[in-house]
RODO-2510 file (C-alpha; in nm, 4 decimals, decimal comma):
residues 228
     n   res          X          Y          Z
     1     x    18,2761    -8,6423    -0,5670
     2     x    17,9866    -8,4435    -0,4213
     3     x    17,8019    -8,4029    -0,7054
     4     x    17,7939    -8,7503    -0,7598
     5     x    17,6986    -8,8399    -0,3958
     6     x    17,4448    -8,5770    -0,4082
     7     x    17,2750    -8,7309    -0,7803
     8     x    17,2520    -9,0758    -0,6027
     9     x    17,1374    -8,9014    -0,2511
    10     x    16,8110    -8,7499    -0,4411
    11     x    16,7888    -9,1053    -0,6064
    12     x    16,7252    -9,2956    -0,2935
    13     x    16,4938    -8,9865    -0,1289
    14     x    16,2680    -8,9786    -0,4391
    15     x    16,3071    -9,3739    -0,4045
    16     x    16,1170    -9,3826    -0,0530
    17     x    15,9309    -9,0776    -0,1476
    18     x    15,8033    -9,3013    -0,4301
    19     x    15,7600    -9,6092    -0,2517
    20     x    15,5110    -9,4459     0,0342
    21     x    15,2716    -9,3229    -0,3063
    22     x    15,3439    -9,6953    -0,3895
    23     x    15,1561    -9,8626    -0,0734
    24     x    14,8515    -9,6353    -0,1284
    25     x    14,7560    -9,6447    -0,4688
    26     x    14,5375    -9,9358    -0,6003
    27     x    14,6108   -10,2040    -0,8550
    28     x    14,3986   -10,0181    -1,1387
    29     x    14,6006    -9,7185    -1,0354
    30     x    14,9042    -9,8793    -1,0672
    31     x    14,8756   -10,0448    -1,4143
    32     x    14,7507    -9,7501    -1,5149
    33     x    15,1504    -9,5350    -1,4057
    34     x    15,3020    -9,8456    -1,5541
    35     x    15,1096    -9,7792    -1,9197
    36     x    15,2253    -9,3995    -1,9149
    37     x    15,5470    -9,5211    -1,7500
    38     x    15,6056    -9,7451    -2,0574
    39     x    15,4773    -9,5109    -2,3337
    40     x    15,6968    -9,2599    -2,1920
    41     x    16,0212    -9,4406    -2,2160
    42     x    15,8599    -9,6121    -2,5776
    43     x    15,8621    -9,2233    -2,7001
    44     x    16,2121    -9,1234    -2,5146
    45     x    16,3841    -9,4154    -2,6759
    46     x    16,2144    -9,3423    -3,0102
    47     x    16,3363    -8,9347    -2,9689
    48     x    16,7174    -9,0534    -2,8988
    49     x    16,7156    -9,2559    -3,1883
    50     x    16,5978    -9,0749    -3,4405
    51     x    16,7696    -8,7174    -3,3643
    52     x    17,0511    -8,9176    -3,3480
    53     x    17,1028    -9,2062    -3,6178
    54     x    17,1034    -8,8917    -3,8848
    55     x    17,4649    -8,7420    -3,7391
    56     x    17,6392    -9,0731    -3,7149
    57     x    17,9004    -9,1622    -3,9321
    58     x    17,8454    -9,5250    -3,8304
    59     x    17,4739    -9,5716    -3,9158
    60     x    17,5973    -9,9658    -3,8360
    61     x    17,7823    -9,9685    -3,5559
    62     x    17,4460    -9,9542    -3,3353
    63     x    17,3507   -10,2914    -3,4862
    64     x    17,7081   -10,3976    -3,4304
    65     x    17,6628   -10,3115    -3,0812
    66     x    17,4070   -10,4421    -2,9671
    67     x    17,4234   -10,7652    -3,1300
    68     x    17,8204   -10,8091    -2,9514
    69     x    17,6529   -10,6406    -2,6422
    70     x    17,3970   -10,8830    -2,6138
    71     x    17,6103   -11,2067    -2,6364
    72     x    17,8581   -11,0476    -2,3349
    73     x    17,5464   -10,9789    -2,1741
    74     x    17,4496   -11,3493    -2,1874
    75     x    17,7314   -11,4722    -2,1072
    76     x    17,7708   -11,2693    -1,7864
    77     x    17,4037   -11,3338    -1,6645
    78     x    17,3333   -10,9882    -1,5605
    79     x    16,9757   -11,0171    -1,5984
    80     x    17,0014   -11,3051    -1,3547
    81     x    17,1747   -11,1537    -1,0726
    82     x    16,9763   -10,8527    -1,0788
    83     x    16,6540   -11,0618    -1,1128
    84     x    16,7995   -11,2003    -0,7479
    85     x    16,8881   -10,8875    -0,5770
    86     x    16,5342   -10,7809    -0,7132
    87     x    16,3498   -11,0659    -0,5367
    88     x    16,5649   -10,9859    -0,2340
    89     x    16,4739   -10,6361    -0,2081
    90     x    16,1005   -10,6518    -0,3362
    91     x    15,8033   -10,9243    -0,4151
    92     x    15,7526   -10,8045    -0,7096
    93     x    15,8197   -10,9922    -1,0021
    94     x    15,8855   -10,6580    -1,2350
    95     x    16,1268   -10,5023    -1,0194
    96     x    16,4183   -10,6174    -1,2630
    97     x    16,1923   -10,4166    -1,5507
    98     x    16,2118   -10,0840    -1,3298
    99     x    16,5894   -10,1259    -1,2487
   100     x    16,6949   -10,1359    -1,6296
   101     x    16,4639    -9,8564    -1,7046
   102     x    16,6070    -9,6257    -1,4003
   103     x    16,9618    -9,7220    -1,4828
   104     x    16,9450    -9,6153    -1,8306
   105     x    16,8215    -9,3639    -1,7497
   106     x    17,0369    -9,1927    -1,4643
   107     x    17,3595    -9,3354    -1,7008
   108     x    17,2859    -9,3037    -2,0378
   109     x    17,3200    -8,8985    -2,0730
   110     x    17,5131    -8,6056    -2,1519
   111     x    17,4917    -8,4421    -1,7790
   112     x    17,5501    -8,8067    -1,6409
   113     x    17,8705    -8,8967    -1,8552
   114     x    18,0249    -8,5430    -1,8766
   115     x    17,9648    -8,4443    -1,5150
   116     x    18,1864    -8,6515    -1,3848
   117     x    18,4673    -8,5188    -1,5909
   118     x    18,3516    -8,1411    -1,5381
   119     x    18,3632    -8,2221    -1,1474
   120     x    18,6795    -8,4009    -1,1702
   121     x    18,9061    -8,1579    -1,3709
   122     x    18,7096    -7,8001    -1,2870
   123     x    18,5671    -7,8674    -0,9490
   124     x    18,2410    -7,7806    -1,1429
   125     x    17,9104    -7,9842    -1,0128
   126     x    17,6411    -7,7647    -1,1901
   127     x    17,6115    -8,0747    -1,4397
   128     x    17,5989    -8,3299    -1,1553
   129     x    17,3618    -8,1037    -0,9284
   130     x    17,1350    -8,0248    -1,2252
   131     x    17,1179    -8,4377    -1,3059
   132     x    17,0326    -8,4663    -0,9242
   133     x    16,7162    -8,3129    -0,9657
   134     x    16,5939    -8,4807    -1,2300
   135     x    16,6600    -8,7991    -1,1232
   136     x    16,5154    -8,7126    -0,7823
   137     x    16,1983    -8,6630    -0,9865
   138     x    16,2395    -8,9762    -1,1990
   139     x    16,2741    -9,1901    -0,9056
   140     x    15,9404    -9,0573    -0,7135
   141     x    15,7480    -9,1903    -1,0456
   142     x    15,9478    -9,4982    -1,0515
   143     x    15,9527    -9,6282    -0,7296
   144     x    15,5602    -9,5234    -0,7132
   145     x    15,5310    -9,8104    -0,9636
   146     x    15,7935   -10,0397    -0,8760
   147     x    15,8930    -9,9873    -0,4966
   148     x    16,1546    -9,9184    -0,3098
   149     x    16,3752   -10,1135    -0,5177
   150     x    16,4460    -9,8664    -0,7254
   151     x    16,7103    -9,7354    -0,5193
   152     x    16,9455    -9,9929    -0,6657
   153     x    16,9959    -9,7807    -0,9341
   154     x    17,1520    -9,5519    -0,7217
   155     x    17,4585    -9,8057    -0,6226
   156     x    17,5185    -9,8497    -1,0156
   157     x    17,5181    -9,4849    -1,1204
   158     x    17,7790    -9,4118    -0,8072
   159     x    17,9964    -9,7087    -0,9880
   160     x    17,9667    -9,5667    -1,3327
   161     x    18,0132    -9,1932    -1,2317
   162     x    18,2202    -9,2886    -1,0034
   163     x    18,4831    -9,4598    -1,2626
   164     x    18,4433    -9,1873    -1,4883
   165     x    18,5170    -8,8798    -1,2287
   166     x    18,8714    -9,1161    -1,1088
   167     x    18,9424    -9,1840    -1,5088
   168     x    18,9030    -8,8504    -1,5900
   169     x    19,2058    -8,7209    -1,6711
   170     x    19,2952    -9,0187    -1,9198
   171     x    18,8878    -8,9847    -2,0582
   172     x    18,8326    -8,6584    -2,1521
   173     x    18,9609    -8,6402    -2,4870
   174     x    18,8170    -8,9948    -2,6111
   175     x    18,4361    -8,8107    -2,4749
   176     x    18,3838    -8,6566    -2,8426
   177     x    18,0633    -8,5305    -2,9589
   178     x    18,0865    -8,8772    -3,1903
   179     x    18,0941    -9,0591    -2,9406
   180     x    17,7846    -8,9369    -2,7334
   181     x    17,5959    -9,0063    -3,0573
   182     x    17,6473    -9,3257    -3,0338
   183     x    17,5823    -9,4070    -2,6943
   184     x    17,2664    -9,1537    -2,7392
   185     x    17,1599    -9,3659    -3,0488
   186     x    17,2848    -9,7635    -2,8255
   187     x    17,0927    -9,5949    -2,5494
   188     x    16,7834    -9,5521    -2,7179
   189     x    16,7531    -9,9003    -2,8202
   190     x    16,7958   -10,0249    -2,5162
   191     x    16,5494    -9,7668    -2,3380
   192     x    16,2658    -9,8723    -2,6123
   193     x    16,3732   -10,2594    -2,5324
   194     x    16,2559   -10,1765    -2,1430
   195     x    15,9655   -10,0293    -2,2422
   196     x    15,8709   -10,3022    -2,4346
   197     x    15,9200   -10,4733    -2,1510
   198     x    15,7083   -10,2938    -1,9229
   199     x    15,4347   -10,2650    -2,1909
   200     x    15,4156   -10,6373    -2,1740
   201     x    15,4412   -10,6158    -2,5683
   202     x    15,7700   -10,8465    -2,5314
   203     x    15,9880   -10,9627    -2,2216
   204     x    16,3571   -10,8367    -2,3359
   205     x    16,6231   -10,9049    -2,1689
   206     x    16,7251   -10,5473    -2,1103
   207     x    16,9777   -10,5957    -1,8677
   208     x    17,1778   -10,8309    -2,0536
   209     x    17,2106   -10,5927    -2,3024
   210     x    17,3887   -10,3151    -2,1340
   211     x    17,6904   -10,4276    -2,2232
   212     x    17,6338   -10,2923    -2,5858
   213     x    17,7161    -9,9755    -2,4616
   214     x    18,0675   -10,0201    -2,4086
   215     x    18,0950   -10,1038    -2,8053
   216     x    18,0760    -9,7759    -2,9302
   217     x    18,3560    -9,6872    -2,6209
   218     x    18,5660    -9,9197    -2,7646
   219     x    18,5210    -9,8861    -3,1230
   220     x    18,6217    -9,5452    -3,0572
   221     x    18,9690    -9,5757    -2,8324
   222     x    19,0754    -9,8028    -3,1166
   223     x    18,9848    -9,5824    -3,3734
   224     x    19,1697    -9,2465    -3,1814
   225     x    19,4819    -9,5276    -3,0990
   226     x    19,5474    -9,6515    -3,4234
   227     x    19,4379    -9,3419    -3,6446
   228     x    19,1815    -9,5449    -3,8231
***
């Protein structure tokens, strides 16, 4: 798993990296990174949306998704518990915004879902090592806006690359290129939602939502399991 320690190693570096820029910069500065922070993940979602919705065959299933995603969500108070380990780790109030942003973002992605599986069954990292360094990047900007709290992020993408590098064997041949649309198109949503968010055009409940991504998973393994 070296790759994957080695993605969420440059995801806490660029984390402190970040969070010294952090203590330096003024407020006007700092609203100012959070604007182009929030336009910039406004126009990312937009991107993975629209390249994608036009090569599904399930132009509903998104909807689907995130509407069964959401109520799992709520029910599991995910929002909640990582709107505690936010106040834990940082005074700031918006740390729960940066968290769903970075974790979308380090998860929700080719390199980051079929790395794993390249590392597992080849012993190929190029993938994971690639993903590395742009998250190491990612995570400088973030944490210069949100703090050291960012580093979170790195705990949840070790869990979710983790579980896909030990599954990997049984995975692989449910990862289709349908699939990836999907998740690409669920993805999107929920990357606009937390940039809404950090925009202060709505308060979503991002977090709570990131259990529509395991819809389209689903959907799928039925559909390959029962020939549908």
């Amino acid at each position: 798993m070296i790759g994957t320690l080695t993605n969420c190693a440059t995801i806490f570096l660029g984390s402190a990296i970040g969070s010294l820029f952090k203590k330096g910069l003024k407020d006007t500065y700092k609203d100012t990174m959070m604007q182009g922070l929030g336009l910039a993940a406004l126009g990312l979602g937009i991107y993975n949306v629209s390249s994608n919705l036009s090569k599904s065959a399930y132009p509903v299933l998104f909807i689907f998704s995130m509407a069964a995603g959401g109520l799992l969500g709520e029910l599991l108070q995910i929002e909640k518990a990582f709107d505690f380990a936010a106040q834990r780790c940082s005074k700031g109030s918006r740390l729960a915004e940066g968290l769903s942003t970075a974790i979308l973002l380090y998860c929700i992605g080719t390199f980051s879902i079929l790395g794993p599986i390249k590392s597992a069954l080849n012993g190929d990292n190029t993938l994971l090592f690639t993903n590395a360094m742009l998250d190491g990047v990612t995570s400088v900007i973030l944490a210069a806006s949100f703090g050291i709290g960012i580093a979170l992020s790195a705990v949840v993408l070790f869990l979710w690359q983790g579980s896909i590098y030990l599954c990997a064997g049984y995975i692989s041949p449910f990862i289709t290129p349908e699939l990836l649309t999907e998740l690409s198109i669920v993805g999107g949503v929920l990357i606009i939602s937390s940039s809404l968010s950090i925009l202060e055009i709505k308060k979503c409940k991002t977090l709570n939502l990131l259990p529509a991504l395991l819809i389209p998973a689903v959907f799928f393994l039925f559909k390959n399991l029962f020939g549908l």
